[in-house]
VEXKOLSE-783546 format. One record per atom (N, C-alpha, C): chain; atom name; x, y, z. Coordinates in nm, 2 decimals. Example, Ala and Ser with C-alpha at 12.3 -4.5 7.8 and 13.67 -1.06 7.14 Angstrom:
# residues 2
+------+------+--------+--------+--------+
! unit ! site !   east !  north !     up !
+------+------+--------+--------+--------+
!    A !    N !   1.32 !  -0.57 !   0.78 !
!    A !   CA !   1.23 !  -0.45 !   0.78 !
!    A !    C !   1.32 !  -0.33 !   0.78 !
!    A !    N !   1.28 !  -0.22 !   0.71 !
!    A !   CA !   1.37 !  -0.11 !   0.71 !
!    A !    C !   1.29 !   0.00 !   0.79 !
+------+------+--------+--------+--------+
This chain:
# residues 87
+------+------+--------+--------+--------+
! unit ! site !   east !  north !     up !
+------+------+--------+--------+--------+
!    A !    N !   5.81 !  -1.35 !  -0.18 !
!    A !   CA !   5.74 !  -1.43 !  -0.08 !
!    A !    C !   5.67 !  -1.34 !   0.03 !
!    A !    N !   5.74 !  -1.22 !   0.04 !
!    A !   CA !   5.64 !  -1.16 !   0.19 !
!    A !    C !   5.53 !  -1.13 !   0.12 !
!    A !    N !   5.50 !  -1.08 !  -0.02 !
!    A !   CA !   5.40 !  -1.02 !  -0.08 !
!    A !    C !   5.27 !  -1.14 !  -0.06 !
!    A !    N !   5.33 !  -1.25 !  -0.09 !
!    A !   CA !   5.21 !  -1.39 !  -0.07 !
!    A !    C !   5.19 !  -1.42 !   0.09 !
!    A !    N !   5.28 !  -1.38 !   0.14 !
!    A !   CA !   5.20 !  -1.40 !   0.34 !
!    A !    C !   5.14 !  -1.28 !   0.34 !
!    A !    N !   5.17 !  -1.17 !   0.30 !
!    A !   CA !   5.07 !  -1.09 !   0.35 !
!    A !    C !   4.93 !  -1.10 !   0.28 !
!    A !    N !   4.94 !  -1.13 !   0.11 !
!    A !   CA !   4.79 !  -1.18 !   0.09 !
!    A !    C !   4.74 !  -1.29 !   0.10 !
!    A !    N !   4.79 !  -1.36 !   0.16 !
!    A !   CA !   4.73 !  -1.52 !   0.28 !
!    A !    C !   4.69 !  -1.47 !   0.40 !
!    A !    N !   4.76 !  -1.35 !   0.47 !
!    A !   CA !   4.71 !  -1.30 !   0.60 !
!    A !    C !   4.61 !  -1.24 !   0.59 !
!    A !    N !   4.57 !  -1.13 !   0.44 !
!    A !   CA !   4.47 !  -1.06 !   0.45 !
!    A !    C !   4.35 !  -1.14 !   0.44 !
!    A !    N !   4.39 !  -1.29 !   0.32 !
!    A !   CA !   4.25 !  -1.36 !   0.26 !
!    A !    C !   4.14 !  -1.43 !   0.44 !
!    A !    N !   4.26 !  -1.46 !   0.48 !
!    A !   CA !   4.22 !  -1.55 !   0.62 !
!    A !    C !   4.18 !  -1.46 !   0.75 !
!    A !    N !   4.21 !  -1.37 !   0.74 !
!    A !   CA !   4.14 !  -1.24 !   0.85 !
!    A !    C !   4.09 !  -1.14 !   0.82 !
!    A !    N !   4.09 !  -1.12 !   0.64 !
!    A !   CA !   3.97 !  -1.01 !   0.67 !
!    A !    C !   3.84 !  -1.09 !   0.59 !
!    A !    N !   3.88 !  -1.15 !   0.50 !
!    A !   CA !   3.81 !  -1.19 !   0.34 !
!    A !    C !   3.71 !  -1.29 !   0.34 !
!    A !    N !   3.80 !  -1.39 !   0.43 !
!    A !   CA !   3.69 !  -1.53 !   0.47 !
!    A !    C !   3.57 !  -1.50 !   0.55 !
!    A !    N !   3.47 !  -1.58 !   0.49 !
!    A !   CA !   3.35 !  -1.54 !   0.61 !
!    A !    C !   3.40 !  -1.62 !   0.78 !
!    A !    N !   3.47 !  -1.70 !   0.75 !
!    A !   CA !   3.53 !  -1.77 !   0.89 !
!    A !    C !   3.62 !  -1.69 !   0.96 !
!    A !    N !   3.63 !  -1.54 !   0.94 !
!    A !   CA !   3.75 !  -1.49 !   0.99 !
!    A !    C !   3.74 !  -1.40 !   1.15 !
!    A !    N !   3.61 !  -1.46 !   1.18 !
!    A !   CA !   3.55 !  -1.41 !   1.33 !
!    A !    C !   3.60 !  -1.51 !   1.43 !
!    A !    N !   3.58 !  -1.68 !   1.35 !
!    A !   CA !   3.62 !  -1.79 !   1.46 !
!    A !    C !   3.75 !  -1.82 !   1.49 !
!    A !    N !   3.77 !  -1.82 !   1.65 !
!    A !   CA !   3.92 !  -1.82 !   1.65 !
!    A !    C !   3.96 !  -1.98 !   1.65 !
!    A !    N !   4.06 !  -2.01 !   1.69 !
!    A !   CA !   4.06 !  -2.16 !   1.72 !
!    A !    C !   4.10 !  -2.19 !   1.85 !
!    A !    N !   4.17 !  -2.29 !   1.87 !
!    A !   CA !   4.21 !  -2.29 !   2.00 !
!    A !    C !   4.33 !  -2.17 !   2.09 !
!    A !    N !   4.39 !  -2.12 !   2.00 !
!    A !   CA !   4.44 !  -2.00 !   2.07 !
!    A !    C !   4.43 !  -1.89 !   2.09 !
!    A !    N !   4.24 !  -1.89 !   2.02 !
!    A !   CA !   4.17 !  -1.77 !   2.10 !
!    A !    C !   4.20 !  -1.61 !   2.05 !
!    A !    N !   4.30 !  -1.61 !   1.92 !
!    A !   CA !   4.35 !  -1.50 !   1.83 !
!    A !    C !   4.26 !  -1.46 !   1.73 !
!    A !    N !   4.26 !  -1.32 !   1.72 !
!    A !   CA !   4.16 !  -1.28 !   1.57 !
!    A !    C !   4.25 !  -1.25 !   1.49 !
!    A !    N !   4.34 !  -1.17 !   1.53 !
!    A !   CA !   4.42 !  -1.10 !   1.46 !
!    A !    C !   4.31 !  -0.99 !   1.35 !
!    A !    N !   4.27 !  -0.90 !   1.43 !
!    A !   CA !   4.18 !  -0.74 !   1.42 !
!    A !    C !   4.29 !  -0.63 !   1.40 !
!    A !    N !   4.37 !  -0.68 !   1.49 !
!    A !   CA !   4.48 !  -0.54 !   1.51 !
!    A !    C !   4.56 !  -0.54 !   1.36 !
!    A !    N !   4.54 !  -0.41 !   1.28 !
!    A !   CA !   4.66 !  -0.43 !   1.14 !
!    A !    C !   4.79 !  -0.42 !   1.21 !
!    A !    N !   4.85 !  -0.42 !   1.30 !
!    A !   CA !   4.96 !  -0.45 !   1.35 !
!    A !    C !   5.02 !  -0.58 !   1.39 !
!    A !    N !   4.87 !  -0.66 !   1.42 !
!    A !   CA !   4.91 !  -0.81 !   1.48 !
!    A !    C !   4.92 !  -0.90 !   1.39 !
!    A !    N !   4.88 !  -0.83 !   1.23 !
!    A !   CA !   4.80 !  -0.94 !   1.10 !
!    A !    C !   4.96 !  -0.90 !   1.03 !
!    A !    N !   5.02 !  -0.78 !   1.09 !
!    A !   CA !   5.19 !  -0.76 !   0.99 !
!    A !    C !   5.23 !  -0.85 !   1.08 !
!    A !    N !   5.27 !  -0.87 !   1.19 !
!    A !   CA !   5.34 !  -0.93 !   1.25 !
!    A !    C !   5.31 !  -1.05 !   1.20 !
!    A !    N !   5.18 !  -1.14 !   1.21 !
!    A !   CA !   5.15 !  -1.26 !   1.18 !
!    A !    C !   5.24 !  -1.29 !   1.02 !
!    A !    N !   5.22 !  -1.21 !   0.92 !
!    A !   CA !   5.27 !  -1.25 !   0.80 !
!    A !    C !   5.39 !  -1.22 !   0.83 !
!    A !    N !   5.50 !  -1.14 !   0.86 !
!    A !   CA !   5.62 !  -1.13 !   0.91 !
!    A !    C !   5.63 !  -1.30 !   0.96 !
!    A !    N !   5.61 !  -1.33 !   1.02 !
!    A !   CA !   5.64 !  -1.50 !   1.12 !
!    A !    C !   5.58 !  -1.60 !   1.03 !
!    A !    N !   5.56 !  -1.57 !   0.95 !
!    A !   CA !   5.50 !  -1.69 !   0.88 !
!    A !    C !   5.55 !  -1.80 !   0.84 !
!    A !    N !   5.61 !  -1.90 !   0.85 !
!    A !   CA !   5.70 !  -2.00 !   0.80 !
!    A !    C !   5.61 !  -2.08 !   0.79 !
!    A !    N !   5.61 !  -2.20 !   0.68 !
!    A !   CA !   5.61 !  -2.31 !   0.61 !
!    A !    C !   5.72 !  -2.42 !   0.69 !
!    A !    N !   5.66 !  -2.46 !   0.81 !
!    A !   CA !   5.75 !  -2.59 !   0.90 !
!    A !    C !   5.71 !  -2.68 !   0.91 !
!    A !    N !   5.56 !  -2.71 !   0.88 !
!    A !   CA !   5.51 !  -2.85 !   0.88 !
!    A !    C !   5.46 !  -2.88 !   1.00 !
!    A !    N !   5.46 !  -2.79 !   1.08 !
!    A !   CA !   5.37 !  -2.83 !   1.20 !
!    A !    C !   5.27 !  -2.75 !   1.24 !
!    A !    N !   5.16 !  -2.82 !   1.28 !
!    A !   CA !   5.04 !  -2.75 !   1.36 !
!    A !    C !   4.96 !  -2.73 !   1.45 !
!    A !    N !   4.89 !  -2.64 !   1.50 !
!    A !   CA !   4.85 !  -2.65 !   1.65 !
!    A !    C !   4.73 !  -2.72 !   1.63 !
!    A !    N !   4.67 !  -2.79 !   1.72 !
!    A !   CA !   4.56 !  -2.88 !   1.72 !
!    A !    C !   4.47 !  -2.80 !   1.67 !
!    A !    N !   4.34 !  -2.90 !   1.63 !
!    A !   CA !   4.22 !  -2.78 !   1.63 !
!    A !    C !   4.13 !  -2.82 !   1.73 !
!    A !    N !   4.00 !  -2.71 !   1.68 !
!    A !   CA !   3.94 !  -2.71 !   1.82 !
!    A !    C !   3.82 !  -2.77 !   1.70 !
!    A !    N !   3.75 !  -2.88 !   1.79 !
!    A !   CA !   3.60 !  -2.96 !   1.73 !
!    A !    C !   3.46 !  -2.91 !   1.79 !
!    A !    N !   3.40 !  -2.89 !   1.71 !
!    A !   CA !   3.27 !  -2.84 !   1.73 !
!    A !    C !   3.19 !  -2.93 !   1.66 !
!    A !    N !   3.06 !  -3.00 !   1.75 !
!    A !   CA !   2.97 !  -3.08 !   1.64 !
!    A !    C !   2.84 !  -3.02 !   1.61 !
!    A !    N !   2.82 !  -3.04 !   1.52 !
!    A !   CA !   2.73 !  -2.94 !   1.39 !
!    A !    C !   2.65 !  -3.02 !   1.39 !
!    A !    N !   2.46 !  -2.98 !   1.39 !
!    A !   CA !   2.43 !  -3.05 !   1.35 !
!    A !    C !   2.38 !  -3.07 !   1.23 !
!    A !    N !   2.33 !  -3.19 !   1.14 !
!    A !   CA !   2.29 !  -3.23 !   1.02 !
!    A !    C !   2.13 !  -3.20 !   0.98 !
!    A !    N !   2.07 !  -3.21 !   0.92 !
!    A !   CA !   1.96 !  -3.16 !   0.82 !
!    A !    C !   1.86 !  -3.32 !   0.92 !
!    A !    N !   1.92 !  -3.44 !   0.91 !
!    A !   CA !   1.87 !  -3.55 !   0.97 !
!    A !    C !   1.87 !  -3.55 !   1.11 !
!    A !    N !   1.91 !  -3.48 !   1.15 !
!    A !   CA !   1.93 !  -3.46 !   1.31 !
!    A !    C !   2.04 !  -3.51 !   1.40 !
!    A !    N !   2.15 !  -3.60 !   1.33 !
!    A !   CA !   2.23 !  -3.66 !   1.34 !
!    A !    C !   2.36 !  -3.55 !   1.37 !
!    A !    N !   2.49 !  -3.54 !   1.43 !
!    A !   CA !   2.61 !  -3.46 !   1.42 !
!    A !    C !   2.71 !  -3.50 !   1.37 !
!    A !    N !   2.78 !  -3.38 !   1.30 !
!    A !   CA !   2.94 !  -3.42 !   1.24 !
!    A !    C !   3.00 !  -3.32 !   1.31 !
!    A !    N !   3.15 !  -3.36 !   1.31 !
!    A !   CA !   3.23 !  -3.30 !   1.34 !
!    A !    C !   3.30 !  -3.21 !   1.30 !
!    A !    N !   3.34 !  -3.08 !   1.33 !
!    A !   CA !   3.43 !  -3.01 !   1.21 !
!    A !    C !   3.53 !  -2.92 !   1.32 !
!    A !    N !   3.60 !  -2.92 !   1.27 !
!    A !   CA !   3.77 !  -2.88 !   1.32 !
!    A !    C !   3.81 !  -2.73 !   1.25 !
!    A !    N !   3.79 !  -2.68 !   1.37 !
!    A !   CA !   3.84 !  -2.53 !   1.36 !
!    A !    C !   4.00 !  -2.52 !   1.40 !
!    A !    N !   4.08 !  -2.49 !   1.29 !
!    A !   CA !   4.19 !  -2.45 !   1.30 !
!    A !    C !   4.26 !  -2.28 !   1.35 !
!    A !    N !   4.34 !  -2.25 !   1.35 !
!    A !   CA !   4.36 !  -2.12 !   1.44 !
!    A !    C !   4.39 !  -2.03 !   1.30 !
!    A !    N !   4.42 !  -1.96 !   1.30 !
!    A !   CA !   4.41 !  -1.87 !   1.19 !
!    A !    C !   4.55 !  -1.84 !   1.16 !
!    A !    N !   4.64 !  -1.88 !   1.23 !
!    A !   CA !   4.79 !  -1.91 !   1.17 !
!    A !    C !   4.78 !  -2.04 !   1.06 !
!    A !    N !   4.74 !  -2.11 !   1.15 !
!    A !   CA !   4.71 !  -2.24 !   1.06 !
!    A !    C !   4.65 !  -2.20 !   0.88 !
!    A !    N !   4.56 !  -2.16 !   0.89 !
!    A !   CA !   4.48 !  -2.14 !   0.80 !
!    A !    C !   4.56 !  -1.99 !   0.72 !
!    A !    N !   4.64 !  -1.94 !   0.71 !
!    A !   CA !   4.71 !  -1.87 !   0.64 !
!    A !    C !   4.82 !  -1.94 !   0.65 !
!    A !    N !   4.87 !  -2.02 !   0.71 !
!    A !   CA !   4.97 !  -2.12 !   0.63 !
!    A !    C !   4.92 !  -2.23 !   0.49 !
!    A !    N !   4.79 !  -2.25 !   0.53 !
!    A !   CA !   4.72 !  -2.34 !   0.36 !
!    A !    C !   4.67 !  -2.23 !   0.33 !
!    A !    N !   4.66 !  -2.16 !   0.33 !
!    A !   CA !   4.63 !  -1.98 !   0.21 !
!    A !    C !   4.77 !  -1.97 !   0.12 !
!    A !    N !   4.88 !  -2.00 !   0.19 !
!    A !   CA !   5.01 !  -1.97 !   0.16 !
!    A !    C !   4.98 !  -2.08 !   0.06 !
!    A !    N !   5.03 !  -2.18 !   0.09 !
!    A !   CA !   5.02 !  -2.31 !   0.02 !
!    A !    C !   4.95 !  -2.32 !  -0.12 !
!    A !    N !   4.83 !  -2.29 !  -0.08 !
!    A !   CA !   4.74 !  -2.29 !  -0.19 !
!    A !    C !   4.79 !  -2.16 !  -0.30 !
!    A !    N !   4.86 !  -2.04 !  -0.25 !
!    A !   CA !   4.83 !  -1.94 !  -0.33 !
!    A !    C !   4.95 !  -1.99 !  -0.42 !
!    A !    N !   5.07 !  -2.03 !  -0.41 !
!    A !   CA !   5.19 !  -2.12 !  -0.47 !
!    A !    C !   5.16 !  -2.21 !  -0.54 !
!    A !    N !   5.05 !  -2.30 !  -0.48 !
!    A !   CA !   4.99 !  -2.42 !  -0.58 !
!    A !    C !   4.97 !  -2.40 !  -0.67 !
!    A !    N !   4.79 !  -2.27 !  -0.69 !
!    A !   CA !   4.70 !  -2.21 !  -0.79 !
!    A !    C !   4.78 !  -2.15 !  -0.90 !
!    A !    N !   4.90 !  -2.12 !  -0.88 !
!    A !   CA !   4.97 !  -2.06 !  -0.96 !
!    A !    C !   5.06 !  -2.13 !  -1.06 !
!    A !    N !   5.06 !  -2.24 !  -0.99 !
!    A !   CA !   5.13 !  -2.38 !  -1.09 !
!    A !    C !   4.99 !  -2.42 !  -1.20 !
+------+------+--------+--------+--------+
């Protein structure tokens, strides 16, 4: 299991093109010390911190909404997914 948080920590901070946007708690996790720590802490508890909404706009000129999650968040469904894909 630590071997899959740390490659859910690396996919979601270095790999994703989304890995500049923070979310609402404003974390990059840049530091390779703060991205061990993050996979070190990583638990699967079922809970999450809000996200932060940004409206985008559309090709029609109209806006949608899209929800930036924090990048703990998003290496928790990295986790998730990497256990799924494997089934």
């Amino acid at each position: 299991m630590p071997e899959a948080s740390l490659l859910a920590v690396r996919k979601v901070t270095q790999d994703n093109r989304g890995s500049s946007t923070p979310g609402v708690d404003n974390e990059l996790y840049k530091d390779p010390g703060k991205r061990l720590q993050l996979a070190k802490n990583l638990k699967l508890d079922g809970e999450a911190s809000p996200a932060r909404w940004v409206w985008v706009p559309k090709p029609n000129g109209k806006k949608r909404p899209l929800g930036i999650l924090t990048l703990k968040d998003r290496a928790k469904q990295m986790l998730v997914k990497l256990a799924l894909e494997a089934e």
